[in-house]
N, C-alpha and C positions, 0 to 999 in steps of 0.2 A: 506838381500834379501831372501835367502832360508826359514826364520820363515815366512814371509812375502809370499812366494809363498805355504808354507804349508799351513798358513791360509785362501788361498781363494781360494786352491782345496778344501778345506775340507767345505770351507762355501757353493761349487758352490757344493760337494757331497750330503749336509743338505737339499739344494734346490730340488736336482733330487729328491731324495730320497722320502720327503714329497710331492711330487708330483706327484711322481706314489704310495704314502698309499693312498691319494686322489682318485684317481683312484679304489681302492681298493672296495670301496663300490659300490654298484647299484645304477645305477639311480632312481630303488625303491626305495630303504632304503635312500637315499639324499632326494627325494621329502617327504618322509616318515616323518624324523627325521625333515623338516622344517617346515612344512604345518602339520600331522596329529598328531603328536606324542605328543604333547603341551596338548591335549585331550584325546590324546586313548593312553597314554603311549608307552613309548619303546619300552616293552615288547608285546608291543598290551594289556595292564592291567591298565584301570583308575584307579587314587586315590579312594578309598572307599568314602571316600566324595564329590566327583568330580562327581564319577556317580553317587550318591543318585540323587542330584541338577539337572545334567544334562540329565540322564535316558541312559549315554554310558555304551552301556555293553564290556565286553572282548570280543577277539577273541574267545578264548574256550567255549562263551557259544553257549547254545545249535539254540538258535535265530540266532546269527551270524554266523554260521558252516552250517547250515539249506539254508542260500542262497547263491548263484550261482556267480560265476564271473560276467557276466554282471549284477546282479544286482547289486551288490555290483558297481559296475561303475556308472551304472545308479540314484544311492542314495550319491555315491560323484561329479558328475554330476549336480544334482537338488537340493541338501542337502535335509534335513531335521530336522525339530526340530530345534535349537541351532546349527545345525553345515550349516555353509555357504554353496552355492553351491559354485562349482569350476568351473563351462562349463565358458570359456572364463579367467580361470585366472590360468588355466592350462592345457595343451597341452593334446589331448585325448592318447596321448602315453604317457605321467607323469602319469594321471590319473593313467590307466591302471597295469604300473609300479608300482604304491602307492600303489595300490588292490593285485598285486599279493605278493608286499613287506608282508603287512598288514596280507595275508591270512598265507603265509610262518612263521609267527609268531606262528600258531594255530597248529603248526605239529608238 
């Protein structure tokens, strides 16, 4: 009985636990790593052949540093090019989040 109640604080421990690392990320970086990241890397750094094809540049370049929070909303908002719009298939506070995730990257 005692091995048997150790193992299911320790399973019910494994559960808290991995529940609040979840916790742990932003709602940026969630929306970030599910929706944008597939495209504009991690890092905010497409594959060198990804962006030949596609024309994504990094965060650090000089084009993407160059505009503003709301625009950057406003071009994940409407898309452009290759990348979808989002208006309607994410919350203008995801967006937002994703943008400031995205921009956090570049610093």
């Amino acid at each position: 009985m005692t091995k048997y109640l150790r193992f299911v604080l320790a399973s019910a421990a494994v559960v808290v636990l991995a529940g609040t690392m979840s916790f742990a990320q932003s709602s940026g970086e969630t929306v970030y790593k599910a929706k944008c990241a597939i495209c504009h890397g991690v890092a905010g750094v497409p594959s060198p052949g990804f962006a030949k094809t596609t024309g994504i540049k990094a965060v650090s370049d000089p084009a993407v540093k160059s505009m503003s929070e709301v625009q950057e909303i406003e071009l994940t908002n409407r898309g452009s090019g290759k990348m979808p719009a989002y208006a309607g298939k994410l919350t203008s506070d995801q967006v937002k989040a994703a943008v400031e995730y995205f921009r956090s990257l570049g610093k």
